[in-house]
C-alpha positions in Angstrom: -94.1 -17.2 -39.9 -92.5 -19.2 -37.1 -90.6 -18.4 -34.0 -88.5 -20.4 -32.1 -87.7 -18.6 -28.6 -84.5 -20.1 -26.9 -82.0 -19.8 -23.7 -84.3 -19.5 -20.7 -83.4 -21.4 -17.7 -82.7 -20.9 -14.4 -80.3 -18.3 -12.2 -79.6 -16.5 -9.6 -80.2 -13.0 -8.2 -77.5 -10.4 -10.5 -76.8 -13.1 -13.0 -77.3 -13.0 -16.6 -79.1 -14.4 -19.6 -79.7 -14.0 -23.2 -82.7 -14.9 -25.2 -83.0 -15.7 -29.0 -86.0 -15.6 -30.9 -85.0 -17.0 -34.5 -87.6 -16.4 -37.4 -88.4 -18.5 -40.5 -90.7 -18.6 -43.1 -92.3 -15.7 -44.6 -90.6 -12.8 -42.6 -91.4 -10.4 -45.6 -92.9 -7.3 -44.1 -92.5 -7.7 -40.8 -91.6 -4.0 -38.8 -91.2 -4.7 -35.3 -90.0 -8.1 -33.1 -90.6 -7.6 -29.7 -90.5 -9.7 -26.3 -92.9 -9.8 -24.0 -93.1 -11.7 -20.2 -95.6 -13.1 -18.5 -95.8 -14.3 -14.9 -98.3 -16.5 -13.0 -101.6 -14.5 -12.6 -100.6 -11.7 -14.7 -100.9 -9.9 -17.4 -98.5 -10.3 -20.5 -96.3 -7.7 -19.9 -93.8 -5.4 -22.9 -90.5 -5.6 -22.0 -88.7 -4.9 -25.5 -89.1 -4.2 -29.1 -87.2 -3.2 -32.0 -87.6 -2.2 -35.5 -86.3 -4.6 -38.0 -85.0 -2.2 -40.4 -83.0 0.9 -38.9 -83.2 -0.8 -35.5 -84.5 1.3 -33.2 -85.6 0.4 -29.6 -88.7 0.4 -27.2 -88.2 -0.7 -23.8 -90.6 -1.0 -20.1 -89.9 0.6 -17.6 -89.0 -2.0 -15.5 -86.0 -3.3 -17.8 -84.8 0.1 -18.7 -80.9 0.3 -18.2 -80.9 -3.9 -17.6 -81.9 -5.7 -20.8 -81.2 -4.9 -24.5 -82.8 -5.8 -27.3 -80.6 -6.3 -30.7 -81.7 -8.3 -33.9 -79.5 -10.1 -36.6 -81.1 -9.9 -39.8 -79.3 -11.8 -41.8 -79.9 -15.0 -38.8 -83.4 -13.5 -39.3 -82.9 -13.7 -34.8 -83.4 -11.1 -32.8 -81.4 -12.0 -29.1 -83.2 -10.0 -25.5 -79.8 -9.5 -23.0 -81.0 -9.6 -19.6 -78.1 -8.5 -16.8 -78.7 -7.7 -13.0 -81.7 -10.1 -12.8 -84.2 -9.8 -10.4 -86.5 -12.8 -8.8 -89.1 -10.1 -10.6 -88.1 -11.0 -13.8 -89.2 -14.4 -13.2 -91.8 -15.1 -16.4 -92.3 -16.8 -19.6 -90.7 -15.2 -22.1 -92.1 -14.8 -25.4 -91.2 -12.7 -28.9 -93.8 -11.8 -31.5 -93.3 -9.9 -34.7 -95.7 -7.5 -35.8 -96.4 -5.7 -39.7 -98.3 -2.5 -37.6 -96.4 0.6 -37.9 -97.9 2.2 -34.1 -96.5 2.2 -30.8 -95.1 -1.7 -30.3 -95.5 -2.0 -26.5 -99.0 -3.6 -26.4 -99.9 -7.3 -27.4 -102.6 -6.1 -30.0 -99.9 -4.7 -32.1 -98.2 -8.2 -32.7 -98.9 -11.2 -35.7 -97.5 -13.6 -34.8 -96.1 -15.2 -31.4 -93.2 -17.7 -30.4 -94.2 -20.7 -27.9 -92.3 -18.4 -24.5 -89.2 -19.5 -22.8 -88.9 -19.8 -19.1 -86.9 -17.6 -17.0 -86.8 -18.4 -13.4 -84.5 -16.2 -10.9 -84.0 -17.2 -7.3 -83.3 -14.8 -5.0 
């Protein structure tokens, strides 16, 4: 499976910005996509998931109420809204897709990976 993570780029304190992961190959099975950040000398961090089929959503606590996470299946893409940015938010952004059935807000419970998109946010 491949994914091909789009639509970083740079803005500005309260703006906005939408992400698309678009998946190809064999996508057969997969349960969860989910995005995850990761900023200079930390940790990757969860910041959304959602189940493939039925579509329900996971979300950290420090996007709650700001981002949302929806998924086209038949573009095989699932898109990360991201309004009222924060110079916090500033990361690489990167989806995954996962087969596991458990709790999808940890890295371990991910396949496969997309190369991360930049999001910068100047204050």
């Amino acid at each position: 499976v491949q994914l091909q993570a789009s639509g970083g780029g740079l803005v500005q304190a309260g703006d906005s910005l939408r992400l698309s992961c678009a998946a190809s190959g064999r996508t057969f099975g997969t349960y969860i996509m989910g995005w995850f950040r990761q900023a200079p000398g930390k940790e990757r961090e969860f910041v959304a998931a959602i189940r493939w089929t039925g579509g329900v959503t996971y979300y950290g606590d420090s996007v709650k109420g700001r981002f949302s996470i929806s998924r086209d299946n038949a573009k095989n893409t699932v898109y990360l809204q991201m309004n009222s940015l924060k110079p916090e938010d500033t990361a690489v952004y990167y989806c995954a897709g996962g087969y596991g059935r458990r709790l999808p807000t940890t890295t371990s419970q991910y396949d496969y990976w997309g190369q991360g998109t930049q999001v910068t946010v100047s204050s």
